[in-house]
VEXKEVO-639988 format. One record per residue (C-alpha): residue number from 1; residue in three letters; y, x, z. Coordinates in steps of 0.5 Angstrom, whole numbers. Each point is the difference from the previous one (the first is absolute). Example, Ala and Ser with C-alpha at 12.3 -4.5 7.8 and 13.67 -1.06 7.14 Angstrom:
<mipas>
+-----+---------+-------+-------+-------+
| num | residuo |    py |    px |    pz |
+-----+---------+-------+-------+-------+
|   1 |     Ala |    -9 |    25 |    16 |
|   2 |     Ser |     7 |     2 |    -2 |
+-----+---------+-------+-------+-------+
</mipas>
This chain:
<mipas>
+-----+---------+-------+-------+-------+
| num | residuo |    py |    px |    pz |
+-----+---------+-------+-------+-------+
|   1 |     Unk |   352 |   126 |   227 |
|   2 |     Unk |     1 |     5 |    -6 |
|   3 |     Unk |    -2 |     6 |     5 |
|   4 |     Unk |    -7 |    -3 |     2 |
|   5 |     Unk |    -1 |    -2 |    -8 |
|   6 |     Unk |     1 |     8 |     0 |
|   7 |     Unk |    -5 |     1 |     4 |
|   8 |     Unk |    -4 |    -4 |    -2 |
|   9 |     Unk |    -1 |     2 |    -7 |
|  10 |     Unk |     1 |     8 |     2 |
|  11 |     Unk |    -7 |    -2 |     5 |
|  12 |     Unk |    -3 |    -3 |    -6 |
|  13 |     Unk |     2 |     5 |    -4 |
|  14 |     Unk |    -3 |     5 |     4 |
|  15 |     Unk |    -7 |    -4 |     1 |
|  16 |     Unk |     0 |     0 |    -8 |
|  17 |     Unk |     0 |     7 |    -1 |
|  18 |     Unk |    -5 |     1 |     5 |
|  19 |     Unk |    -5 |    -4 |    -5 |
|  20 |     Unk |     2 |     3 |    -6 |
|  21 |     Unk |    -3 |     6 |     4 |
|  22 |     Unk |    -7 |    -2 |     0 |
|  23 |     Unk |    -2 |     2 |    -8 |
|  24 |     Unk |     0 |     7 |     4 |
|  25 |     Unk |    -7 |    -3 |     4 |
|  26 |     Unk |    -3 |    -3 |    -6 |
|  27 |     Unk |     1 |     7 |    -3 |
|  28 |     Unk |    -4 |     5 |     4 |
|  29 |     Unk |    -5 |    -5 |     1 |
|  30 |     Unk |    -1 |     0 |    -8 |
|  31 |     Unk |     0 |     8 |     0 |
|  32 |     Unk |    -4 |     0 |     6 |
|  33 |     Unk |    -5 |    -4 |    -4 |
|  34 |     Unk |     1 |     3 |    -7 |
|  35 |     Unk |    -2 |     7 |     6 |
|  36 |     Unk |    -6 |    -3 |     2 |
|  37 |     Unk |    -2 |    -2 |    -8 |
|  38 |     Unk |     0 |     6 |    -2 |
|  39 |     Unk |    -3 |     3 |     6 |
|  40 |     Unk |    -7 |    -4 |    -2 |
|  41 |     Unk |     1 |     1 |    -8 |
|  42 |     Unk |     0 |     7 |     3 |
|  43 |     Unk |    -7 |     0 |     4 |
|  44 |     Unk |    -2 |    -4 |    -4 |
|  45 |     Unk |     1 |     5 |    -7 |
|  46 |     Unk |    -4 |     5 |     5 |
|  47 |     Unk |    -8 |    -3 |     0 |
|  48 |     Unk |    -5 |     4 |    -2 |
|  49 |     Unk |    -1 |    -2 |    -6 |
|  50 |     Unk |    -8 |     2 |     0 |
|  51 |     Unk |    -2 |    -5 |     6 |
|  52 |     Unk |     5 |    -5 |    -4 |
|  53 |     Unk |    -5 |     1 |    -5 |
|  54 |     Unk |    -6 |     0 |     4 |
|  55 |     Unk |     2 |    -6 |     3 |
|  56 |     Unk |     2 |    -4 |    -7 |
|  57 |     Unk |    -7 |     3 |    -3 |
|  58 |     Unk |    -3 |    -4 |     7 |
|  59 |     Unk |     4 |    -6 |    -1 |
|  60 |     Unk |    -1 |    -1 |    -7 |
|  61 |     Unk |    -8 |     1 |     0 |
|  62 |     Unk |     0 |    -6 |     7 |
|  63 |     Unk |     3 |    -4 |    -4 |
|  64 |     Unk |    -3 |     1 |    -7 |
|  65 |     Unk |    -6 |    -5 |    -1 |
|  66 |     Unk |    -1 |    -3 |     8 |
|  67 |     Unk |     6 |    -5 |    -2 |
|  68 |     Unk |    -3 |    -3 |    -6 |
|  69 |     Unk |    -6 |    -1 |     2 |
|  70 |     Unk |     1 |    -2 |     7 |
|  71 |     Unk |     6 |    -6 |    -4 |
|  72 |     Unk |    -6 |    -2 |    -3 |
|  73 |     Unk |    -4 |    -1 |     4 |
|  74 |     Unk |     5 |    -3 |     4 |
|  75 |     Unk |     2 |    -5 |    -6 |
|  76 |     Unk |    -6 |    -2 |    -2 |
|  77 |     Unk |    -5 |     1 |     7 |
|  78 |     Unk |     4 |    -1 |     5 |
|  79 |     Unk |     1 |     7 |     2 |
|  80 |     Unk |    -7 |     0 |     2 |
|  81 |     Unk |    -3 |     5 |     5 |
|  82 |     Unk |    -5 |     4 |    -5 |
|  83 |     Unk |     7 |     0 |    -4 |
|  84 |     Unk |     4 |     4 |     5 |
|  85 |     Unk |    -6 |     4 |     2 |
|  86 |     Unk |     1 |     3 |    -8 |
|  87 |     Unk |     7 |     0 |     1 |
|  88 |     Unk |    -1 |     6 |     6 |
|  89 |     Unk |    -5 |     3 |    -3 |
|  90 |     Unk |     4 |     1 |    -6 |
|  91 |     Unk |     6 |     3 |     4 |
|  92 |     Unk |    -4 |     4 |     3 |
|  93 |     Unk |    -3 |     4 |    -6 |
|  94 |     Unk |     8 |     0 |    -2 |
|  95 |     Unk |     2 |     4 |     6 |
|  96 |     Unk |    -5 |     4 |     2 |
|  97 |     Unk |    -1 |     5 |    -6 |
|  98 |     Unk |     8 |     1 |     2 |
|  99 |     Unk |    -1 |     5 |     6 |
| 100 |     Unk |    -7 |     2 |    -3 |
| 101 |     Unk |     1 |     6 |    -1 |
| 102 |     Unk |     2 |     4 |     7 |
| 103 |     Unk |    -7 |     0 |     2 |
| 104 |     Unk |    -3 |     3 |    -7 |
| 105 |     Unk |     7 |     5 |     1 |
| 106 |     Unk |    -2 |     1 |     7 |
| 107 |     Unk |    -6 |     1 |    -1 |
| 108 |     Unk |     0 |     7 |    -6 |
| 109 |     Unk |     6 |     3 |     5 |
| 110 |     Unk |    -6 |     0 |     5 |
| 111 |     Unk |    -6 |     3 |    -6 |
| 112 |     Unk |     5 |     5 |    -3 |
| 113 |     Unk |     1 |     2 |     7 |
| 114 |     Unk |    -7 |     0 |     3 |
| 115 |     Unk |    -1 |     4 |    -7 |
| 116 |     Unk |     6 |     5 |     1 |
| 117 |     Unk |    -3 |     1 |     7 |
| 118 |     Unk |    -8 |     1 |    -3 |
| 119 |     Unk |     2 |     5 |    -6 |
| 120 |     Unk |     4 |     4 |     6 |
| 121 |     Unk |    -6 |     0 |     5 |
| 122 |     Unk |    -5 |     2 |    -6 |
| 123 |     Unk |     5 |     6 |    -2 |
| 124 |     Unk |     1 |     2 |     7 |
| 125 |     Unk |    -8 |    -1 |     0 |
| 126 |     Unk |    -1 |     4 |    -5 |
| 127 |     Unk |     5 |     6 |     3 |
| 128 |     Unk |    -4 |     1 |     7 |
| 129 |     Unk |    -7 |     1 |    -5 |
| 130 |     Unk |     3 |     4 |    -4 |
| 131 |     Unk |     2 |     4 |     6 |
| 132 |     Unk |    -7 |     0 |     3 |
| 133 |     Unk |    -3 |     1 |    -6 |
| 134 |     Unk |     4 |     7 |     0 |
| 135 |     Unk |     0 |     2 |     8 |
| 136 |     Unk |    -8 |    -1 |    -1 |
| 137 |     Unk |    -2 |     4 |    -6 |
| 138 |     Unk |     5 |     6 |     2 |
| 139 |     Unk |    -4 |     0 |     7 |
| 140 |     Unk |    -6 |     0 |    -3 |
| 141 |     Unk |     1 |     6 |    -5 |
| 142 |     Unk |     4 |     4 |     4 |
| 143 |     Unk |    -6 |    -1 |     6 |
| 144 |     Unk |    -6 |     3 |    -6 |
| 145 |     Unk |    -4 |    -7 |    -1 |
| 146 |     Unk |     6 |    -3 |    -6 |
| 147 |     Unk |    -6 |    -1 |    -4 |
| 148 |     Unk |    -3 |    -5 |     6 |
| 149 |     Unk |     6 |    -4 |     1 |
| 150 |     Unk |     3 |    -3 |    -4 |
| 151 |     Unk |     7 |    -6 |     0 |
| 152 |     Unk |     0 |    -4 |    -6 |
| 153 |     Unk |     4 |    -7 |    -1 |
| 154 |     Unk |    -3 |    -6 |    -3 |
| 155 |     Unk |     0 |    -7 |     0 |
| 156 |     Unk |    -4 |    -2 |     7 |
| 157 |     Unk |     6 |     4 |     3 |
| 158 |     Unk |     0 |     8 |     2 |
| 159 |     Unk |    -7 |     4 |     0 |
| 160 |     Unk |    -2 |     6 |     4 |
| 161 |     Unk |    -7 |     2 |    -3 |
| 162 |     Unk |    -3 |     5 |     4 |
| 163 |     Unk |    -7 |     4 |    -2 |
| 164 |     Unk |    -5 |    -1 |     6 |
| 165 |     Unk |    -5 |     7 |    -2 |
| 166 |     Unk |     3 |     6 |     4 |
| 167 |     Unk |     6 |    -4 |     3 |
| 168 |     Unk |    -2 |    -6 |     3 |
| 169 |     Unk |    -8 |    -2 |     1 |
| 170 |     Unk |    -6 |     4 |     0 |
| 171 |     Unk |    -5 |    -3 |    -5 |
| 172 |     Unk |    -3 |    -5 |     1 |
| 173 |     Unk |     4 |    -1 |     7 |
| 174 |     Unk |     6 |    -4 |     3 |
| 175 |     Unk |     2 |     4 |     5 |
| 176 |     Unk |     7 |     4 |    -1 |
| 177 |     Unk |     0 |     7 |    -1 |
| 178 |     Unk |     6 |     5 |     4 |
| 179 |     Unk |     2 |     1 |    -7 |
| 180 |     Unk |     3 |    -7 |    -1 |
| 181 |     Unk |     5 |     0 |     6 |
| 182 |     Unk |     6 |     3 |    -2 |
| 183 |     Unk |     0 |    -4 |    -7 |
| 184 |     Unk |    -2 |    -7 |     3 |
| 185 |     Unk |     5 |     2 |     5 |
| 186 |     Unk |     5 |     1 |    -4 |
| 187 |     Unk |    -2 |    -6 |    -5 |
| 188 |     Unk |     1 |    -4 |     7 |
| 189 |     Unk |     7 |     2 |     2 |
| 190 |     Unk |     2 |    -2 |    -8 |
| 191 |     Unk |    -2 |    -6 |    -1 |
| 192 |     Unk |     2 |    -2 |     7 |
| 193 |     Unk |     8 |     1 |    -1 |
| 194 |     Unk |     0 |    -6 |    -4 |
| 195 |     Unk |    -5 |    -5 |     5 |
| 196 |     Unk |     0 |    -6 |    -6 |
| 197 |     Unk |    -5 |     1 |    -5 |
| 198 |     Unk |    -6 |    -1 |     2 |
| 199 |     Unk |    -6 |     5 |    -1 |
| 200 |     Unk |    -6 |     0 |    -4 |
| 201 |     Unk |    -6 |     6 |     3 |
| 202 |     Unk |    -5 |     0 |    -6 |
| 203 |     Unk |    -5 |     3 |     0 |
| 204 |     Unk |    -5 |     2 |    -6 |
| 205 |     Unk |    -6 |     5 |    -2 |
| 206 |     Unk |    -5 |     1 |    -7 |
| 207 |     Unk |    -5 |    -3 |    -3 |
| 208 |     Unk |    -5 |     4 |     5 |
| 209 |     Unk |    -4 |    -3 |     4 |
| 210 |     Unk |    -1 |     1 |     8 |
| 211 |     Unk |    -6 |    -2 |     4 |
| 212 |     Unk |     2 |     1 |     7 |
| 213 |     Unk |    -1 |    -3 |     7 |
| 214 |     Unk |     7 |     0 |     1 |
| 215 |     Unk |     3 |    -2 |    -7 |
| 216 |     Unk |    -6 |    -3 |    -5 |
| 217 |     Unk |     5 |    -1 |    -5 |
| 218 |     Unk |     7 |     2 |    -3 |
| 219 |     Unk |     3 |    -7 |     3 |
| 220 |     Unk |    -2 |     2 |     6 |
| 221 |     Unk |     3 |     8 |    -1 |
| 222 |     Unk |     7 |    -2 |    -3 |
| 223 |     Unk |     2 |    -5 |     5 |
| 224 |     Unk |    -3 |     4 |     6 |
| 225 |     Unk |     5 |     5 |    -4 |
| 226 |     Unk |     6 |    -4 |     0 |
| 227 |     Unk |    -1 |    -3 |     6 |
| 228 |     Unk |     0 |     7 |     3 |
| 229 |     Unk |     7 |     2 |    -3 |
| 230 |     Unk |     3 |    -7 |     2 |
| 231 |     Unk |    -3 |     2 |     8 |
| 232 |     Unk |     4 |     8 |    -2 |
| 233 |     Unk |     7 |    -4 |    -2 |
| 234 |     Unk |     0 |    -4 |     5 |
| 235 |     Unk |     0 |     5 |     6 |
| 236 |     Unk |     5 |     3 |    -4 |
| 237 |     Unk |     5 |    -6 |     1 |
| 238 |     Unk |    -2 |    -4 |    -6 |
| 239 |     Unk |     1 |    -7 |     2 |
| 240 |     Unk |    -6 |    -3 |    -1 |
| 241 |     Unk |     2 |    -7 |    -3 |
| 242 |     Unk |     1 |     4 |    -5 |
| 243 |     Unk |    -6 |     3 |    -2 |
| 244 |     Unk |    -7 |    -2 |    -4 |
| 245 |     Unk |    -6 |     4 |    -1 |
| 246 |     Unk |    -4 |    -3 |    -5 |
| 247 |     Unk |    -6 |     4 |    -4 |
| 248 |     Unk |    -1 |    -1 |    -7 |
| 249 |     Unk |    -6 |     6 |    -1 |
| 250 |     Unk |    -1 |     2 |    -8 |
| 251 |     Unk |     3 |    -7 |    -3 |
| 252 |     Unk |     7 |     3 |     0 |
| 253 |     Unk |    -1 |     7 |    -4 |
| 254 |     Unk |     5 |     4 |    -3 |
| 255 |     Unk |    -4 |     5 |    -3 |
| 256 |     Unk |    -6 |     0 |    -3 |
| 257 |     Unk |    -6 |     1 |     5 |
| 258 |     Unk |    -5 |     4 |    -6 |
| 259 |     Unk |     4 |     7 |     2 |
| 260 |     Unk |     0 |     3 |     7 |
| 261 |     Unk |     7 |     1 |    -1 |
| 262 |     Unk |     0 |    -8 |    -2 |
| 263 |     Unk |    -3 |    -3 |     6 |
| 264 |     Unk |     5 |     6 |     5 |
| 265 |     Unk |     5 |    -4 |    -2 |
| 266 |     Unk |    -3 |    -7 |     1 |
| 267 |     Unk |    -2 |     2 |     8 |
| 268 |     Unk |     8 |    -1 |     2 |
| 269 |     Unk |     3 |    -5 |     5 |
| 270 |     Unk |     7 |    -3 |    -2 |
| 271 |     Unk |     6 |    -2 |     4 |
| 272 |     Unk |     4 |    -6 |    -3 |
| 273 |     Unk |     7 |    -2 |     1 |
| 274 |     Unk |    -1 |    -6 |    -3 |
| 275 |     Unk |     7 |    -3 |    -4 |
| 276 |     Unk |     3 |    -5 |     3 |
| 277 |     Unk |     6 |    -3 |    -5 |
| 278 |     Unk |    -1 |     4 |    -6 |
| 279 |     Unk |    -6 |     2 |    -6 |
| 280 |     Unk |     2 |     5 |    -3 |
| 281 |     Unk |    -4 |     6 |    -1 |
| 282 |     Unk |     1 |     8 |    -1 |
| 283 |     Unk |    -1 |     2 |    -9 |
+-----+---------+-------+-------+-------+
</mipas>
């Protein structure tokens, strides 16, 4: 009996040991809790403070007038529908100005863009006329007639001026002389190396009448001139979808049409480059 006593105590005592163990459990949930606490505080410590921000600006604005007006409403209406109609009307208006700005911020990227790629077009613009200008004022004098042609750059685009007596056309007549080939020639392999302005053949004379049977008069002269300038481009590879002729008579002079000297240079035809991106002329 004293040996099963013995035993018994032992075996309880052994059973009370196990449990005075079990704080051990209650421990690790405790620190295991306190890790994830402080894992949240850490992810929470990490937002971005500028769309918390944002956010308490857009709540803020939500619910700044709507409330009031939709409780009064309500106590005194009984949330009537016009009511409620003035309470989305005002959270509307609250919310929108918040975002409002990327279209306008996405809009001047893309102007200052399309700006930057305009001034880049009209600089490389004006580079190719300074080019040409150059190439067709050194052909014309070392060829003998630099008094004849001339390049210039203007406004409307890149001017190549070309006097017509002894060069291009007898008087009074539209029809080429041999003498102009080399020069219209070199004029057509020119403006063709960049096949994308579009060319303007003009055609002027002086002040002079002429009565002929073919031409009765310096309309009919000018623009039989250009038009046969045109016809000359264009067999010489000149894309036609570039070209116009057109005739101005003596409406559009240069000089002055009471000296010899004066109406020579206002019988000229001038093929024109016309600008396409900008508007800047020569001094």
């Amino acid at each position: 009996m004293a040996r099963g006593r013995r035993r018994g105590r032992g075996g309880h005592g052994g059973e009370g040991g196990e449990s005075n163990e079990r704080w051990l459990l209650t421990y690790a949930d405790m620190i295991t809790l306190l890790m994830a606490l402080f894992m949240v505080l850490f992810s929470i410590s990490s937002v971005n403070i500028s769309k918390v921000q944002v956010l308490q600006k857009s709540l803020r604005a939500a619910f700044s007038g709507g409330i009031e007006t939709g409780g009064k409403a309500i106590e005194h209406t009984g949330a009537t529908a016009s009511a409620t109609k003035a309470s989305a009307q005002v959270n509307l208006q609250s919310v929108v100005p918040v975002a409002a700005n990327a279209p306008s911020a996405t809009h001047s990227v893309s102007s200052a863009t399309a700006s930057a790629a305009q001034s880049a077009a009209a600089s490389q613009e004006a580079s190719e006329f300074a080019r040409l200008k150059a190439e067709i004022n050194a052909y014309a004098k070392s060829h003998g007639f630099g008094e004849k042609v001339q390049a210039t750059i203007e406004s409307r685009g890149l001017v190549i001026r070309v006097l017509t007596d002894d060069l291009l056309f007898a008087s009074g007549q539209a029809t080429l002389d041999p003498k102009a080939d080399g020069l219209l020639t070199e004029i057509a392999q020119l403006i063709n190396l960049d096949q994308v302005h579009p060319i303007d053949v003009e055609g002027n004379t002086d002040d002079v009448p002429i009565r002929s049977s073919v031409y009765p008069s310096n309309w009919q002269l000018s623009t039989a001139r250009a038009s046969t300038v045109v016809q000359y481009l264009i067999s010489a590879g000149v894309s036609a979808h570039r070209l116009t002729a057109v005739g101005y008579a003596d409406q559009r002079p240069i000089d002055s049409n009471s000296t010899a000297a004066g109406r020579a240079r206002n019988r000229r035809v001038e093929v024109v480059l016309r600008r396409i991106y900008g508007t800047e002329s020569e001094p």
